[in-house]
C-alpha positions in Angstrom: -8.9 -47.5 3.0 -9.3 -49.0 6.6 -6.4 -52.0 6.9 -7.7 -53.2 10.1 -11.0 -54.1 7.8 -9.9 -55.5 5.1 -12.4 -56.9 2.5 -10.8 -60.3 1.1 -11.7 -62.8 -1.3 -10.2 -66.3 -1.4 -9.6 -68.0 -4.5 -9.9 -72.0 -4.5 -10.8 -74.5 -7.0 -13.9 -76.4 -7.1 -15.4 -78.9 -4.4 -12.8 -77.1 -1.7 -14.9 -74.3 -0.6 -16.5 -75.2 2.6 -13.1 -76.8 3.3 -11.3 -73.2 3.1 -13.8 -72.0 4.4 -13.2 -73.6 7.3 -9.6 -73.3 7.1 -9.9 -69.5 6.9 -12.4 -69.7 10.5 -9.6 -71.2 12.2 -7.2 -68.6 11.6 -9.7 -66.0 13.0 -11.7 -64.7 9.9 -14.5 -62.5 10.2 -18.0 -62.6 8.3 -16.8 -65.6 6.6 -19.4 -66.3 3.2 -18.4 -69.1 1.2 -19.1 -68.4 -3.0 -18.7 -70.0 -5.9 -14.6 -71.3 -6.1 -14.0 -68.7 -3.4 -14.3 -68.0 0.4 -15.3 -64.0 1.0 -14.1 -62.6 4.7 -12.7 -59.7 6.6 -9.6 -58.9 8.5 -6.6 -56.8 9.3 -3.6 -57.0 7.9 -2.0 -59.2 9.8 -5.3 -61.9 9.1 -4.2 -61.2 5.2 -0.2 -62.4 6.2 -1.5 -64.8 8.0 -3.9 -66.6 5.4 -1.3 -66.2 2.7 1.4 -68.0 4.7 -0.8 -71.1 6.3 -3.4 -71.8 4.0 -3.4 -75.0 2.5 -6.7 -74.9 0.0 -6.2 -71.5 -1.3 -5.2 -70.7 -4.8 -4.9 -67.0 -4.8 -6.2 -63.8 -2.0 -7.5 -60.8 -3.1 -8.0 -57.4 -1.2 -10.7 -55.1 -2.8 -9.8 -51.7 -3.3 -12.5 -50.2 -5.4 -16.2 -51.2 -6.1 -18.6 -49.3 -8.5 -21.2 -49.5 -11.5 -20.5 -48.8 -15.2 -23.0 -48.7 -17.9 -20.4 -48.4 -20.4 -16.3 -48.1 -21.2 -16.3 -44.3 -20.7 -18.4 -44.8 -17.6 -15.5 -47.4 -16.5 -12.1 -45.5 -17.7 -14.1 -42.0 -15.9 -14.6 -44.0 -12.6 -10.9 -45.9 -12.7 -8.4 -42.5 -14.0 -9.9 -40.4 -10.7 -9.1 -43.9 -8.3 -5.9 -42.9 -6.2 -3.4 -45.2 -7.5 -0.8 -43.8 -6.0 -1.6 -44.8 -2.5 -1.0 -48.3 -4.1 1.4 -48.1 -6.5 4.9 -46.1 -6.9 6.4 -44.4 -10.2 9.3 -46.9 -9.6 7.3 -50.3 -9.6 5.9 -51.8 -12.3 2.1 -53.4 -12.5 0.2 -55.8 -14.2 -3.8 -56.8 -14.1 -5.3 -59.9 -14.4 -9.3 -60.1 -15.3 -12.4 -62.2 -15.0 -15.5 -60.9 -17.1 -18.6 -62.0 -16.8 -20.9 -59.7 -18.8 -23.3 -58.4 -21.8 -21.8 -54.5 -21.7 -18.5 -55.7 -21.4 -17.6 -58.7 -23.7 -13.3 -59.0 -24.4 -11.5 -59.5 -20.9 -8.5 -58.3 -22.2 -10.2 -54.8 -23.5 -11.3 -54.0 -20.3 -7.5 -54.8 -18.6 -5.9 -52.2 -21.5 -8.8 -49.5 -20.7 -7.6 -50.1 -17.2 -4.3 -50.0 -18.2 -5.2 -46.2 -19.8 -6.7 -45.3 -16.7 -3.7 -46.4 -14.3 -1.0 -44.5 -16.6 -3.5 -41.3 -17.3 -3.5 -40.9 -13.6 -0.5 -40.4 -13.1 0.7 -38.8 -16.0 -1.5 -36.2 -15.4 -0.8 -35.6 -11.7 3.2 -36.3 -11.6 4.1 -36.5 -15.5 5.6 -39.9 -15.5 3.6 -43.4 -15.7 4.6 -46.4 -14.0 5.8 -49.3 -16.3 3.7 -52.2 -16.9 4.9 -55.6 -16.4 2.3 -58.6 -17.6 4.5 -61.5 -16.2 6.4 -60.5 -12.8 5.5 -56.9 -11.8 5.4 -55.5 -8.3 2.1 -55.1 -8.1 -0.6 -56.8 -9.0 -4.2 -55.7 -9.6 -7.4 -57.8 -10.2 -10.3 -56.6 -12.1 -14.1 -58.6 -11.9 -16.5 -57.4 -14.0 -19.9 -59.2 -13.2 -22.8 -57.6 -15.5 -22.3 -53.7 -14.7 -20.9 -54.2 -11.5 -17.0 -53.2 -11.4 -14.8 -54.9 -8.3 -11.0 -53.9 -8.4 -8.3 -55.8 -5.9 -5.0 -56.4 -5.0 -3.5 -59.2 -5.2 -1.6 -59.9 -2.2 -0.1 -63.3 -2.7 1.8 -62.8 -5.8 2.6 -66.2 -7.8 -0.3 -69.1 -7.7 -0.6 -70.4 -4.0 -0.5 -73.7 -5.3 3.4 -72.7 -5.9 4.9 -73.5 -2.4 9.1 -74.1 -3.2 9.5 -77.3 -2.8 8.9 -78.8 -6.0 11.9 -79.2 -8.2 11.1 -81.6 -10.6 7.4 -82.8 -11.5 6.4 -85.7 -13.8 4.3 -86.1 -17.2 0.8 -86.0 -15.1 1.8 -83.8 -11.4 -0.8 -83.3 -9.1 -1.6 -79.7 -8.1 -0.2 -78.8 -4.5 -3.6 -77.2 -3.8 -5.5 -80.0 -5.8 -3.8 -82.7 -3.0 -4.1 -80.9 0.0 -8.2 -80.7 -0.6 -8.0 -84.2 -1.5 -6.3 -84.7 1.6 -8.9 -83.1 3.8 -11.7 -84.5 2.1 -10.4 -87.8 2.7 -9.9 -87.1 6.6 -6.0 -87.3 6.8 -5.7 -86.0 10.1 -2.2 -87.0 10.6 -3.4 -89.8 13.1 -2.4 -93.3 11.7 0.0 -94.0 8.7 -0.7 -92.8 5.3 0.0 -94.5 1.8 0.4 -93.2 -1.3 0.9 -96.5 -3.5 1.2 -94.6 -7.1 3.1 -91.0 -5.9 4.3 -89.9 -8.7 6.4 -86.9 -7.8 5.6 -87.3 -4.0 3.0 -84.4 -4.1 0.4 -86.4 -2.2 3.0 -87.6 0.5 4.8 -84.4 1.1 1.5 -82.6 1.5 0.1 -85.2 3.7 3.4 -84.3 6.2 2.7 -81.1 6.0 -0.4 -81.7 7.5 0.4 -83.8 9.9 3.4 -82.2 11.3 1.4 -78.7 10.8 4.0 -77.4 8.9 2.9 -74.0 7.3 2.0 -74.4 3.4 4.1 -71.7 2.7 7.4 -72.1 4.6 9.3 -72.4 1.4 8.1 -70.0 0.0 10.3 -66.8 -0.7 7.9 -63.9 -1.7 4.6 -62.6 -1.5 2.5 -59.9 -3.3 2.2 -58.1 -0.5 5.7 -57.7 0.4 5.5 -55.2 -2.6 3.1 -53.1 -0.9 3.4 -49.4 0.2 2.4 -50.4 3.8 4.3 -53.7 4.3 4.8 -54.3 7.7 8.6 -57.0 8.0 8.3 -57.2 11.5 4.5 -58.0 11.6 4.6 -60.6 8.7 8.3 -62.4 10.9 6.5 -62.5 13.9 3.4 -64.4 12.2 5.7 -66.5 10.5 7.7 -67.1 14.0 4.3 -68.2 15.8 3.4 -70.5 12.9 6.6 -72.0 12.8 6.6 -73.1 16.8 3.2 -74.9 16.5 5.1 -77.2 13.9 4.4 -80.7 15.8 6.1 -84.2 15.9 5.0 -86.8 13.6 4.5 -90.6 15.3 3.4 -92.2 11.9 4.6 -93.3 8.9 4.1 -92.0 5.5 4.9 -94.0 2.6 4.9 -93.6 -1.4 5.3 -96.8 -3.3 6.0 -96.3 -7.9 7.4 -98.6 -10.0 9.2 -95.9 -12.0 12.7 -95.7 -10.7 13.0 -92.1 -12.5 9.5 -91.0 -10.6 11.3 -92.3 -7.3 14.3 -89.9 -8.1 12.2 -87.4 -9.0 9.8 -87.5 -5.8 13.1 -88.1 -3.4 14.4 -84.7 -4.8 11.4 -82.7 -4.0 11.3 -84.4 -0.7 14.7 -83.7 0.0 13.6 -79.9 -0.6 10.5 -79.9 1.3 13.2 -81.7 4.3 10.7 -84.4 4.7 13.1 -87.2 4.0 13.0 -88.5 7.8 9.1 -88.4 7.8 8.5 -89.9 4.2 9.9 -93.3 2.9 10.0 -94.5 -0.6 10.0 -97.9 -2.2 9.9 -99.3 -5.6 7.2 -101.5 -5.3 4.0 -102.4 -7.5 1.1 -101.6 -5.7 -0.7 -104.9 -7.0 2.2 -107.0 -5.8 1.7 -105.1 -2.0 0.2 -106.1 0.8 -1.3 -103.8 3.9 1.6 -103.4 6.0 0.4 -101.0 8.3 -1.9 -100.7 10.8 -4.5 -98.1 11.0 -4.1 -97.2 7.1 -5.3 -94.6 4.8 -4.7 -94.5 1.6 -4.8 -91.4 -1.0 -3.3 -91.9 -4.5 -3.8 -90.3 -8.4 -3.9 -93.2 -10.3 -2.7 -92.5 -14.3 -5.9 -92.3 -16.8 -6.0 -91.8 -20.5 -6.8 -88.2 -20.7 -2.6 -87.7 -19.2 -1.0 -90.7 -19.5 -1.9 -93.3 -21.8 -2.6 -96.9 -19.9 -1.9 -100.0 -22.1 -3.0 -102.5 -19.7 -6.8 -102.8 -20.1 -7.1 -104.3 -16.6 -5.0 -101.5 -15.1 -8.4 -100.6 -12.6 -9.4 -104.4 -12.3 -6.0 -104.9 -10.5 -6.5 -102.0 -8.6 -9.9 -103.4 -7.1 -8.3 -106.9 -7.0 -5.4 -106.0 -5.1 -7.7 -103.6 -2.4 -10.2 -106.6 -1.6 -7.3 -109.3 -1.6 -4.4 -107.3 0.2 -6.2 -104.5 2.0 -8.4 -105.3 4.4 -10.1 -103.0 6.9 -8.9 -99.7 4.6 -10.0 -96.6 4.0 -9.0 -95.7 0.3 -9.5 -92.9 -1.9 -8.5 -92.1 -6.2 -8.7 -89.5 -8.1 -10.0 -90.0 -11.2 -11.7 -88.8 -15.0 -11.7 -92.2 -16.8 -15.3 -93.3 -14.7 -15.6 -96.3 -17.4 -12.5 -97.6 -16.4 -13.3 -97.0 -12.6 -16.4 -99.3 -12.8 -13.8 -102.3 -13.7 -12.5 -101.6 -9.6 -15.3 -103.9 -9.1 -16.1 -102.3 -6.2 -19.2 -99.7 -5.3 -17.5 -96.3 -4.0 -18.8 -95.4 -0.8 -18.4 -91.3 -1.7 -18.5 -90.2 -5.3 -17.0 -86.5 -4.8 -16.8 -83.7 -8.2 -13.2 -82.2 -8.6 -11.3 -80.4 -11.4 -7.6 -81.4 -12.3 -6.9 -78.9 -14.3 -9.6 -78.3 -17.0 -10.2 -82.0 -16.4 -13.8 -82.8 -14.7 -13.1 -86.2 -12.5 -14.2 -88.1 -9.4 -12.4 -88.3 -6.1 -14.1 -92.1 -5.0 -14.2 -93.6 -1.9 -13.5 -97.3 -1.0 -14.3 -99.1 2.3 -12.9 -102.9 2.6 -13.8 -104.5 4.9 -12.6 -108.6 6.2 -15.4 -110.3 4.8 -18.6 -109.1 3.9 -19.7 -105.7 5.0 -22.9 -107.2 7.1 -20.8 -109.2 9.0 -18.7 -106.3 9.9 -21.5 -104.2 10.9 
């Protein structure tokens, strides 16, 4: 396997690919294709530290190892027990696979991971007698195995936990926003750190600590404590501290203000204590304060929030999204504003018509990231 040309696919969710994609151009990616909930690319392994430790949209990052056809599930175990796992994996670490099948031959996902399994302990039973242990929750090493039809692709998976998991979250609410989920949001709504930033329902402060991140160009994962890849065979320390060491000295002053307003006193604690741990508390502020009681108190403005709807918190107050229209056109004018949504009945009571209409996933949950442009006065007028 070459390491200097590394084959890597990029996980993200829905909606976020051209974004990552574009993400992943910055940091010097190669023969960048964007796919279906994933960016494909090529680079050495420094590119695959690198991408790990500053991406914000990406979800998980693959390396493939192995590619072949299989008719059938002797064809597949024949192909996988002569692979040379032991260039990945040691008698000493344990392993796990995860699986996505997509295929007529090959129906139960978790079939094919046990015949794998077979394959990865036959090997080397047969050429050192002892097997590796496997280990379906933490292990060393992680392998990835997409089926599509009869076409076979086996990875590594260099990043470990979810990407989404960056350490600074130590307390979340009834309804939390994916870290990944806001930072897309984030960068589909234009935050580019210029101006002041409001999040006027935050919840658990995702929105607002990811929105600093950005800004200050703070690494995604600079919390974080471990990656897949440190596990690896051919993990380079010194490579992976200088990357980390470059990243860290482009981290920039923030001139702005970002601000998250709830009404929840124990959502405020919670959203102070994960700011706290993200050490964002000089950047952020938070305020108890009902958004429809606010008024725009800074000047230029963007706001991002994740209103609650009825799929994850129930809302007793049938006007909930009437106020939230009332209190944009009567107390926010010349705003940029932006919700995330799945309730789109409810949305229509905003009384306003969304500039952008944009498809995202929260979860399993299908909503609408919307757009709203007030304007003083009527929109002719400003124009």
């Amino acid at each position: 396997m070459d390491w200097n040309d590394l084959k890597i696919n990029i996980k993200t969710f829905f909606g976020f690919e051209s974004i990552l994609s574009e993400e992943v151009k910055k940091l010097g990616g190669r023969e960048v294709t964007v796919l279906n909930r994933a960016v494909s690319c090529k680079g050495d392994l420094g590119f695959l530290y690198k991408i790990n430790y500053a991406l914000r949209t990406a979800v998980k990052i693959h390396v493939l190892i192995s590619e072949f056809r299989a008719y059938n599930e002797q064809k597949f175990y024949e192909k996988l027990v002569k692979f040379p796992w032991d260039e990945y994996l040691t008698l000493s670490q344990t392993f796990g696979i995860d699986a996505t099948v997509h295929s007529e031959k090959f129906t139960h996902s978790h079939f094919m991971v046990l015949k794998m399994k077979d394959a990865i302990v036959d090997y080397f039973q047969k050429k050192y007698r002892r097997r590796p242990d496997v280990e379906p929750h933490n292990p060393d090493i992680k392998f990835h195995l997409h089926i599509n039809r009869d076409k076979v692709a086996v990875s590594l998976d260099s990043s470990g936990e979810p990407l989404f998991k960056r350490g600074y979250r130590q307390e979340q609410g009834k309804a939390p926003i994916n870290e990944v989920l806001a930072s897309g949001m984030l960068h589909l709504a234009g935050w580019d750190g210029k101006g002041n930033f409001l999040d006027p329902m935050c919840g658990s402060g995702t929105l607002l600590i990811e929105a600093a991140m950005m800004a200050m160009e703070l690494p995604a994962q600079i919390f974080r404590k471990n990656f897949g890849f440190q596990n690896w065979k051919n993990y380079d320390e010194d490579l992976f501290l200088k990357i980390k060491e470059f990243r860290i000295n482009r981290i920039k002053e923030f001139s702005g203000k970002i601000v998250g307003y709830d009404i929840d006193p124990l959502m405020l604690s919670i959203a102070k204590r994960n700011i706290e741990a993200a050490e964002l508390e000089e950047v952020i502020t938070l305020e108890k304060q009902n958004f429809f009681d606010s008024k725009k108190e800074l000047f230029p403005l963007l706001v991002v929030f994740n209103p609650p709807y009825d799929e994850r918190i129930s809302i007793n107050d049938d006007d909930f999204y009437k106020k939230i229209g009332d209190t944009f056109k009567n107390n926010y004018p010349n705003t940029l504003a932006w919700l995330i949504t799945s309730d789109l009945e409810a949305a229509k009571k905003i009384g306003l018509h969304p500039s952008r209409k944009i498809k995202l996933y929260n979860g399993k949950l299908e909503t609408r990231f919307l757009q709203y442009e007030m304007y003083e006065g009527s929109k002719k007028n400003k124009s």
